[in-house]
C-alpha positions in Angstrom: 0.0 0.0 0.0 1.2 3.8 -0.8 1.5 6.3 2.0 2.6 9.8 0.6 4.5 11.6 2.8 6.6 13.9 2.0 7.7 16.3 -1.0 3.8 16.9 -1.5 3.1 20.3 -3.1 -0.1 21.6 -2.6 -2.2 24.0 -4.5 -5.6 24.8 -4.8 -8.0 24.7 -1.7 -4.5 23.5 -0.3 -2.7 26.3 -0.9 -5.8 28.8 0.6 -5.4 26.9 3.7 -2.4 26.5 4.4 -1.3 30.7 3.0 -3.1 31.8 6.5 -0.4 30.3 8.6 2.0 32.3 7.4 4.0 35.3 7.6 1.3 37.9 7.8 1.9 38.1 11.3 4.9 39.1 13.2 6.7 36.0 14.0 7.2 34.5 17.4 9.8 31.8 19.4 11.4 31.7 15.5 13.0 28.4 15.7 11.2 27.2 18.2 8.0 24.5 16.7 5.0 23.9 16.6 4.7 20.1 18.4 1.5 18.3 17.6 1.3 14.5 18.9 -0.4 12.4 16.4 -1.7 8.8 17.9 -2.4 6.7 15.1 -3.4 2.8 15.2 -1.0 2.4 11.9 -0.7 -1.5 12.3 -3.2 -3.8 14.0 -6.5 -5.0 12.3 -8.2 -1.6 13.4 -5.5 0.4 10.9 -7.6 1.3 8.1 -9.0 4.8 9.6 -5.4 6.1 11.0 -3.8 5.5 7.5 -6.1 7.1 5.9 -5.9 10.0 8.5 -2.2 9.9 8.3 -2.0 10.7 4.5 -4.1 13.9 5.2 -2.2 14.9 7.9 1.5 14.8 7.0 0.2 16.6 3.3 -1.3 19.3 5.7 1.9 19.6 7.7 3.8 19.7 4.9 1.5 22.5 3.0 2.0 24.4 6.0 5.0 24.4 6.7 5.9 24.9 3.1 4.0 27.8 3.1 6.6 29.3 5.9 4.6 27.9 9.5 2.4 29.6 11.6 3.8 33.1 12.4 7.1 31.7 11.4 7.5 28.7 13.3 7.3 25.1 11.6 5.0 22.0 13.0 7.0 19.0 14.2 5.0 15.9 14.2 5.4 13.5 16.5 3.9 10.3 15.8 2.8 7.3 17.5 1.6 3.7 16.5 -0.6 2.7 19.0 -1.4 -0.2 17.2 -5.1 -0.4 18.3 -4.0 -1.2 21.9 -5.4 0.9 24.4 -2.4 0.4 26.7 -0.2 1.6 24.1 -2.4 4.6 23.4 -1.8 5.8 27.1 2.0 4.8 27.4 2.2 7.0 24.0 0.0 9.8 25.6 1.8 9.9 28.7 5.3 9.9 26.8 4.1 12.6 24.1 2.8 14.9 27.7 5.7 14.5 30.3 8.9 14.0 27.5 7.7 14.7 23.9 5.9 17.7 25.7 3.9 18.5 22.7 0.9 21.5 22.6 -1.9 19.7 21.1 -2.4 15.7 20.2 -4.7 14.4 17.5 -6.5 11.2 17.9 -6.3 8.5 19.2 -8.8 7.4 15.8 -11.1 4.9 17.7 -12.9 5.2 20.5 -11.4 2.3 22.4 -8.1 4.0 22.9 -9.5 7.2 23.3 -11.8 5.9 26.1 -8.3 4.9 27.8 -6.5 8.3 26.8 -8.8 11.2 27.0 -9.1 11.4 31.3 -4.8 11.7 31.0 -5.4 14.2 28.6 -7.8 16.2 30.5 -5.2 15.8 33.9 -2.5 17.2 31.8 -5.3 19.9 30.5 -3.8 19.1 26.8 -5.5 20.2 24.1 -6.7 17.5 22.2 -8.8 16.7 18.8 -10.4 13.7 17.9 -12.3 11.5 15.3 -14.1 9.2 17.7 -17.7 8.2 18.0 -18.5 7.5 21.6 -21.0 10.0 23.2 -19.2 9.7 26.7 -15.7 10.8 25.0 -17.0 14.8 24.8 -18.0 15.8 28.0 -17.1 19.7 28.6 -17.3 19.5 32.4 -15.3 16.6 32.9 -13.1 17.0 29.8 -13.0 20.4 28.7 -10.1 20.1 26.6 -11.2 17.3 24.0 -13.2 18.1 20.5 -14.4 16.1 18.4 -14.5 16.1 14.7 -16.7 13.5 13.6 -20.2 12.3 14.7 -21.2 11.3 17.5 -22.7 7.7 18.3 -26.3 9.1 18.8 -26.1 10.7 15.9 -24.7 7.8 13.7 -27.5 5.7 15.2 -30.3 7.8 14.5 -29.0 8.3 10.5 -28.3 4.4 10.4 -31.4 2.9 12.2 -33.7 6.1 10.3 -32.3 4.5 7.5 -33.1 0.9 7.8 -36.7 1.2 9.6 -37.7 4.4 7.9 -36.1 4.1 4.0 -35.2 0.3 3.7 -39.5 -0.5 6.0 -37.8 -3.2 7.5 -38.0 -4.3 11.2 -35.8 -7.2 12.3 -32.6 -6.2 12.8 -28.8 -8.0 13.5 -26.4 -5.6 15.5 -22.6 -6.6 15.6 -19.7 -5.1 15.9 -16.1 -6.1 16.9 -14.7 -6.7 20.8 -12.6 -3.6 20.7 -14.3 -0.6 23.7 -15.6 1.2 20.4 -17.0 -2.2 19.2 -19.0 -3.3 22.1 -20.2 0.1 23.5 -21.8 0.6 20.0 -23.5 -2.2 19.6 -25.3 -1.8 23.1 -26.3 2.2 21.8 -27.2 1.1 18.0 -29.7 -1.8 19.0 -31.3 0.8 21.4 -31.8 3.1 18.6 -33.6 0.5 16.2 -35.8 -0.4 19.3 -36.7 2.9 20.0 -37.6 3.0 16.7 -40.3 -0.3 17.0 -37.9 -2.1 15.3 -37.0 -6.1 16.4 -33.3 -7.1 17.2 -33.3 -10.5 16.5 -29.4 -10.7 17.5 -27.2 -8.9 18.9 -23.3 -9.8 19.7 -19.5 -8.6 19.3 -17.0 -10.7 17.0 -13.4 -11.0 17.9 -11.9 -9.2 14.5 -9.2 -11.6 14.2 -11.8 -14.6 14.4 -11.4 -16.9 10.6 -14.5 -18.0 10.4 -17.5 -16.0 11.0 -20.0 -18.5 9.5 -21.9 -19.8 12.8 -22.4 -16.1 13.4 -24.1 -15.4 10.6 -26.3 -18.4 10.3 -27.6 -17.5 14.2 -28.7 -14.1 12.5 -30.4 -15.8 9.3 -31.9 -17.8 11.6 -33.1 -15.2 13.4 -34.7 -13.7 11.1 -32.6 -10.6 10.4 -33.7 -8.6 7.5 -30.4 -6.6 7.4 -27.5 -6.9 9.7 -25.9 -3.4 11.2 -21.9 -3.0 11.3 -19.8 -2.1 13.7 -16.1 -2.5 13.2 -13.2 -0.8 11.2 -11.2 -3.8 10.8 -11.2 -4.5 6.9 -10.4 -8.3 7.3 -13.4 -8.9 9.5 -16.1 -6.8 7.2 -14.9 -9.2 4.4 -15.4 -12.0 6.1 -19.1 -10.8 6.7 -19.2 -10.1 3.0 -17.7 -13.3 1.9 -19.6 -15.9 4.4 -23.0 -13.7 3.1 -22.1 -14.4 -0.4 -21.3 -18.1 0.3 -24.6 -18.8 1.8 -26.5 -17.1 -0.8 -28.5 -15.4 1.5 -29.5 -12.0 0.4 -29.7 -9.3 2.9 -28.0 -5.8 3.3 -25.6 -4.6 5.6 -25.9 -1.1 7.3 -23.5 0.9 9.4 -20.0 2.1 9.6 -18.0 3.7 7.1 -14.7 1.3 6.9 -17.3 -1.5 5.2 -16.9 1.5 2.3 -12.9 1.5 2.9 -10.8 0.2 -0.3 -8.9 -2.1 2.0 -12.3 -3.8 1.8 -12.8 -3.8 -1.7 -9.2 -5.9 -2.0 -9.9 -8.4 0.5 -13.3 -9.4 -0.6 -13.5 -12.8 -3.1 -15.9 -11.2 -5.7 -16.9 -7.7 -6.3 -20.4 -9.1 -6.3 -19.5 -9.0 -2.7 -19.7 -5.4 -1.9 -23.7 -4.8 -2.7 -26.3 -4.5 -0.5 -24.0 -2.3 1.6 -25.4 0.7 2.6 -22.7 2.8 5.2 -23.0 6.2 6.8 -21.5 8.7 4.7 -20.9 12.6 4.7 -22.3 15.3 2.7 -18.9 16.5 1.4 -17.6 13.2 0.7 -20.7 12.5 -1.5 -20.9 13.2 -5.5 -24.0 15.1 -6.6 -25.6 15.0 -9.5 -23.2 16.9 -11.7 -20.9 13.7 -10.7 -18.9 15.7 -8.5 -18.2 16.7 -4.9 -18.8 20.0 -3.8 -16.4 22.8 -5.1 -13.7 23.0 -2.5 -13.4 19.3 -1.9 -13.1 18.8 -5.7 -10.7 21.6 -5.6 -8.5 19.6 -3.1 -9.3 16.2 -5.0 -7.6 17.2 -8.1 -4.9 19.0 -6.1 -3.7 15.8 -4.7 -4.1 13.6 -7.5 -0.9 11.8 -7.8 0.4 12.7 -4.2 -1.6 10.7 -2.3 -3.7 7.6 -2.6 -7.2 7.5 -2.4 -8.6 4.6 -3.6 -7.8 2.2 -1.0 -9.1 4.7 1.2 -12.1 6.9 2.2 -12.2 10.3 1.4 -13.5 11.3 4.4 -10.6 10.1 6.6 -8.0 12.3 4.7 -10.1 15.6 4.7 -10.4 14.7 8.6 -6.5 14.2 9.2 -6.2 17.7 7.1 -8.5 19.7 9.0 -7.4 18.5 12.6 -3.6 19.9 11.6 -5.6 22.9 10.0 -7.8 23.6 13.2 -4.7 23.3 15.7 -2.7 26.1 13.0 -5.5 27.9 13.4 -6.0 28.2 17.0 -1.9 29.1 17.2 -2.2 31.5 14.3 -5.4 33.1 16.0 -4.1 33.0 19.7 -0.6 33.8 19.2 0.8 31.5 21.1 1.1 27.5 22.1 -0.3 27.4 25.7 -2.6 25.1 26.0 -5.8 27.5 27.2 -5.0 29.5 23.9 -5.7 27.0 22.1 -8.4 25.7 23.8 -9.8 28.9 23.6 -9.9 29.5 20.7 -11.7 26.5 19.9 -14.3 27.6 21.9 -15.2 30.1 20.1 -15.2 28.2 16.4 -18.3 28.7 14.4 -18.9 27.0 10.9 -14.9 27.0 10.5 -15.5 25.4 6.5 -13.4 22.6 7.0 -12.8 19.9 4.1 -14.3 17.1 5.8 -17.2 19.0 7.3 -17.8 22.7 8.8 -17.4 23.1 12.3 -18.9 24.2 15.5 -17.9 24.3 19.3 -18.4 26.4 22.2 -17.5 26.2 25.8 -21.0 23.8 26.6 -20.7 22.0 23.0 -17.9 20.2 21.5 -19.5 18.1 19.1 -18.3 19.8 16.3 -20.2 18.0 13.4 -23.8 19.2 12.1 -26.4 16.4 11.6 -27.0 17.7 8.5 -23.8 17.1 7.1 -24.7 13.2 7.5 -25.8 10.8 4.7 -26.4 7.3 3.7 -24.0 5.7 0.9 -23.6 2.7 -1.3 -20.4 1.5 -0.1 -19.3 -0.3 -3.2 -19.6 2.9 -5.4 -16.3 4.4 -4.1 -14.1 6.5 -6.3 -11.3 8.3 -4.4 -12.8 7.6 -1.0 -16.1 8.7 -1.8 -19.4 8.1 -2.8 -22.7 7.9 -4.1 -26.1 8.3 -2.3 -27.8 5.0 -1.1 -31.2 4.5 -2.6 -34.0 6.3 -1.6 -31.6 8.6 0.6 -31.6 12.2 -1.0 
């Protein structure tokens, strides 16, 4: 797999990003960086999201720092492979706090790490930006330094379950997911939301992601009665298992739920491309072509910026915009405040409104740091990828 790194040039929507960390601004500490700690699962069956977030993230760092820093001063990225571990999450949090002494982390990228992580964040009072789902993980009393910049699990279960009970009129319903923290505490939150909905779930359970064969599994929810089978993991090996085992028993029934079953890591691991249908995932509104056959303006703009530079097809789209805004946002808050300390950044987070992000526009405030509108979620067809993104499922417009 191809992971661009470095020498990237950037133009475009790029290049009107990354000029606003410049010079404009009398420089400060020159010399001295910027130090952003980046905790990435990059190995491990959970990987696919954190290479994907990689790839936007080191082309952000190095548009900005290209561009001359942020008011003079380059970001130094300091990066950790967590491997999906939460124990190795912490030791790397700790490490990039107390020795690394960085001024703002990214990630960790799933919520079972970051479940671990984000109370030694919030001792430290380090800022801190992250792509997880789990409600609990943005709470501004107890953690008032953490933001998140992707949906949260309430609101991926109300687009997921709305989808299946209110689009798809079925009512019997599998729930699984993986046995990582992220895994099981979503499971538990997305068969509440089909029941709250009236809907029936026939089965509900969490599968080890390195587990070979996932056949008895799925013959307990055929057997059930499942009409269509939510999914809960971002390990690609595991999702094409699913796929596989579904197409082996000829039993014809749609999957529904979480973005990786979209991922291109997906699409090389499953036997046939037959496979991939019936797979309806939760998708974004900027990730999402329109009619015209394209994505909205400044996201295309990007697209065809970076074509050649880094990969997107074994990806999803919406990973890489992510990793680029989160290196964006913590430039900005430096830029903005003037400094590194860790309330001026958090500060100035508070006060973002509609920042016009790639991956989304964002919104916190000092009660609110769920950054991502509802209305910037969507439902896709998960084998209609083309450089990470996607169509519209049917009947979702």
């Amino acid at each position: 797999m191809k992971t661009t790194r470095r020498g990237l040039t950037f133009g475009g929507a790029s290049l009107a990003a990354a000029a606003g960390f410049g010079l404009a601004r009398p420089a400060i500490a020159q010399g001295d960086p910027i130090r952003i700690g980046w905790l990435a699962a990059l190995t491990g069956p959970s990987s696919a999201p954190a290479i994907g977030f990689d790839r936007g993230v080191h082309h952000a760092v190095d548009a900005i720092n290209a561009a001359g820093g942020v008011r003079g001063r380059k970001i130094e990225l300091i990066v950790r492979d967590t491997q999906g571990d939460p124990t190795k999450a912490v030791n790397a949090a700790q490490e990039m706090i107390s020795r690394a002494r960085v001024h703002a982390i990214w990630g960790p990228t799933n919520s079972g790490e970051s479940l671990a992580t984000t109370p030694i964040m919030a001792r430290a009072k380090m800022p801190d930006i992250h792509p997880c789902f789990v409600d609990s993980l943005i709470d501004t009393t107890k953690y008032p330094n953490a933001f998140r910049m992707a949906p949260s699990n309430s609101q991926i279960d109300d687009a997921v379950s709305g989808y299946g009970v209110d689009v798809m009129k079925l009512k019997r319903f599998a729930v699984i997911g993986d046995t990582t923290g992220y895994g099981t505490t979503t499971v538990n939150s997305s068969a509440a939301a089909f029941a709250k909905r009236g809907a029936e779930v026939v089965y509900k359970a969490t599968i080890d992601a390195t587990q070979p064969d996932v056949t008895p599994d799925m013959l307990r929810m055929r057997n059930g009665g499942a009409e269509a089978i939510a999914v809960w993991s971002v390990s690609p090996g595991l999702i094409s298992r699913l796929m596989n085992t579904r197409a082996n028993m000829g039993w014809d029934v749609a999957f529904i739920g979480h973005p990786a079953m979209g991922s291109g890591e997906v699409g090389n691991l499953i036997a046939k491309p037959e496979n991939w249908q019936k797979t309806y995932i939760l998708g974004f509104k900027n990730c999402s072509f329109g009619a015209d056959d394209r994505l909205p303006a400044h996201v295309q703009e990007f697209v065809d910026g970076v074509r050649g530079k880094i990969t997107l097809e074994d990806t999803t789209l919406w990973w890489v915009l992510a990793g680029v805004d989160a290196i964006n946002l913590i430039a900005r808050a430096v830029q903005e405040g003037g400094n590194t300390e860790a309330a001026s950044i958090i500060g100035y987070w508070n006060t973002v409104r509609n920042y016009p992000g790639l991956f989304a526009s964002y919104s916190w405030s000092p009660t609110d740091h769920n950054g991502l509108p509802l209305s910037d979620l969507v439902m896709s067809e998960a084998n209609t990828q083309r450089l990470g993104a996607y169509k519209l499922a049917p009947g979702y417009g």
